[in-house]
C-alpha positions in Angstrom: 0.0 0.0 0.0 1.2 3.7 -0.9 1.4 5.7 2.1 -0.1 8.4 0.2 -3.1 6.6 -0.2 -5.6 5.8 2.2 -7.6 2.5 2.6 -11.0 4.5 3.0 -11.8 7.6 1.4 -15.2 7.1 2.1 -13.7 8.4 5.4 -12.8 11.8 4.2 -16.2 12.6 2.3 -18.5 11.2 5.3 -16.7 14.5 7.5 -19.7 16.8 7.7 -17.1 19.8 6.3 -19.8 22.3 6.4 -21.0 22.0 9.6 -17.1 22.1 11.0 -16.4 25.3 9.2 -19.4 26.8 10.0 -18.7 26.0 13.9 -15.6 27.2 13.3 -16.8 30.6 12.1 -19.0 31.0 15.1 -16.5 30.3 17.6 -13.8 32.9 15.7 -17.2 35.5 15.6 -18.0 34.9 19.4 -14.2 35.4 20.5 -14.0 38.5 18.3 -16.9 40.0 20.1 -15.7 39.1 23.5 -12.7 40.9 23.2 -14.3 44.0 21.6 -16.9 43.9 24.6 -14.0 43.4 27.0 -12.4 46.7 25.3 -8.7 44.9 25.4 -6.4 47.4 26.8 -3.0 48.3 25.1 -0.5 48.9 27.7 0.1 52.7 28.7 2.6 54.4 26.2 4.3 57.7 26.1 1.9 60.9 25.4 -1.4 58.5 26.4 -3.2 60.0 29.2 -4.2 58.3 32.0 -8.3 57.4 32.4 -10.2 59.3 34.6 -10.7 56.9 37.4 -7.3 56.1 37.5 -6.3 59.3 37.8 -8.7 60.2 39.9 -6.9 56.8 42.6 -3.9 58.1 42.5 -4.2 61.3 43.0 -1.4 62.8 41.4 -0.4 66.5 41.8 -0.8 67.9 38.5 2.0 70.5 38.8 4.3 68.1 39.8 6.0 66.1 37.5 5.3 62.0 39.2 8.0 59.3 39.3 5.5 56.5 39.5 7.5 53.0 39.9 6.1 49.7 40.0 7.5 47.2 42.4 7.1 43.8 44.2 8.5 41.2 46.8 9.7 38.3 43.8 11.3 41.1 41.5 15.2 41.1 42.7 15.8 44.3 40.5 13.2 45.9 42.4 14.9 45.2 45.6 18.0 46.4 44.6 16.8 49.6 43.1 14.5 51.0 45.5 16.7 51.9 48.3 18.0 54.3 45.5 15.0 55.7 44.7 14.1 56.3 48.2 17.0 58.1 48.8 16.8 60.3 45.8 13.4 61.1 46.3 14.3 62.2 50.0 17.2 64.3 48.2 14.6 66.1 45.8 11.9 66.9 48.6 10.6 69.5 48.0 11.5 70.2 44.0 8.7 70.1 41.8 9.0 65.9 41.5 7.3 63.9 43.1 7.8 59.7 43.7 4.9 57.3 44.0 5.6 53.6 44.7 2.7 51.0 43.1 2.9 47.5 45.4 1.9 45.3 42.7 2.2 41.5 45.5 -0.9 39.7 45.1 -0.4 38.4 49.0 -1.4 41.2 51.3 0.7 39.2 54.0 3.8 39.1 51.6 3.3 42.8 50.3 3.2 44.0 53.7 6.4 42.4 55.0 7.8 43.8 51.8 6.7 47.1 52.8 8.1 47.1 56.4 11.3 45.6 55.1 12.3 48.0 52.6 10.8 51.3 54.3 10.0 53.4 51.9 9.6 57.5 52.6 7.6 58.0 49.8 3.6 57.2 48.9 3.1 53.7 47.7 -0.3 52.5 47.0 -1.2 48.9 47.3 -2.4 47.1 44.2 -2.9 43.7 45.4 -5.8 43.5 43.1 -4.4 44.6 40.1 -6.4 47.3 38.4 -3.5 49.9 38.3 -0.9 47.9 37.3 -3.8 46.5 35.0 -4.4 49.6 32.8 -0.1 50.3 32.9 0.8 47.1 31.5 4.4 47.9 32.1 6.5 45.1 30.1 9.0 44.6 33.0 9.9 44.9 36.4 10.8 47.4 38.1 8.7 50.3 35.7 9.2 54.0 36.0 6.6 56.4 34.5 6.9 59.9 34.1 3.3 61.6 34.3 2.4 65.1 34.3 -1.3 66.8 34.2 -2.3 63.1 33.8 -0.2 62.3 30.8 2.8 59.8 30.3 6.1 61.7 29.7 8.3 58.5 29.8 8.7 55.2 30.6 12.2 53.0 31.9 11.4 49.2 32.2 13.8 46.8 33.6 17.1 47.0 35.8 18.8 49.9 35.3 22.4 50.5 36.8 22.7 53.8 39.1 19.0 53.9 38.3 19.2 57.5 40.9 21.2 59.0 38.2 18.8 57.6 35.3 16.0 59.6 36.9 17.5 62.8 37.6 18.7 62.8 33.8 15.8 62.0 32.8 14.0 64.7 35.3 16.1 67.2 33.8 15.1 66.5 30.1 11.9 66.5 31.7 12.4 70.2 33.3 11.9 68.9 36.4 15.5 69.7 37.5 17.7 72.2 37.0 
């Protein structure tokens, strides 16, 4: 026997083709619609504004120019770079900057060790359930945003050497600094 052939071919043409496609078409139609419904969010970018209720959470100064950074417990980078942070934004009290931490730990128990541990001077905001860091959708941990008047300046994602000097760079750019 060719192995290109097959014993029954009756096999092939007793598949009820139309009713597969068809069921096919109307699961692809009904996950289409669920996402448009669902109104998929695209991850924050620079120039985007923030919504309204978000902005309206976090209560940002709007004459301030906001160091927002995302943090948690598991990310190492995060625990490395925050001391840093802190201490810069003790060093720019005062200045027309402002730092605001985002817990992002999904354990309450876990983030609030985390929290006592690291002792941060700034405002941090616990997002144990995920609906800041939900409309952010930073691609990486630790995440910096930039927001001013409720609209994204800049964004740093990742580990970042000397991250203090990063941010005052980037707060001069900015005109934060002088």
């Amino acid at each position: 026997m060719n192995s290109r052939t097959f014993p029954n071919k009756q096999y092939f043409t007793q598949l009820p083709v139309d009713k597969i496609i068809n069921g096919t078409m109307a699961v692809l139609l009904s996950l289409t619609l669920l996402f448009a419904m669902t109104g998929t969010a695209q991850a924050l970018q620079r120039g985007d504004s923030l919504p309204p209720e978000l902005a309206a959470k976090l209560a940002l100064d709007p004459e301030k120019i906001t160091m927002v950074d995302f943090f948690a417990s598991w990310c190492v980078s995060c625990r490395i770079e925050l001391p840093e942070v802190d201490h810069l934004s003790k060093k720019l009290k005062g200045e027309s900057v402002e730092f605001v931490g985002i817990q992002v730990d999904e354990d309450v128990e876990v983030g609030e060790k985390f929290l006592k541990e690291i002792a941060l001077s700034f405002r941090v905001i616990d997002d144990q359930s995920q609906q800041v860091i939900g409309v952010f959708e930073p691609i990486g941990m630790p995440a910096l945003y930039y927001i001013q008047h409720n609209k994204v300046l800049g964004i740093r994602f990742g580990a970042i050497p000397q991250i203090g000097e990063v941010i005052k760079q980037d707060l001069t750019q900015l005109g934060a600094l002088k």
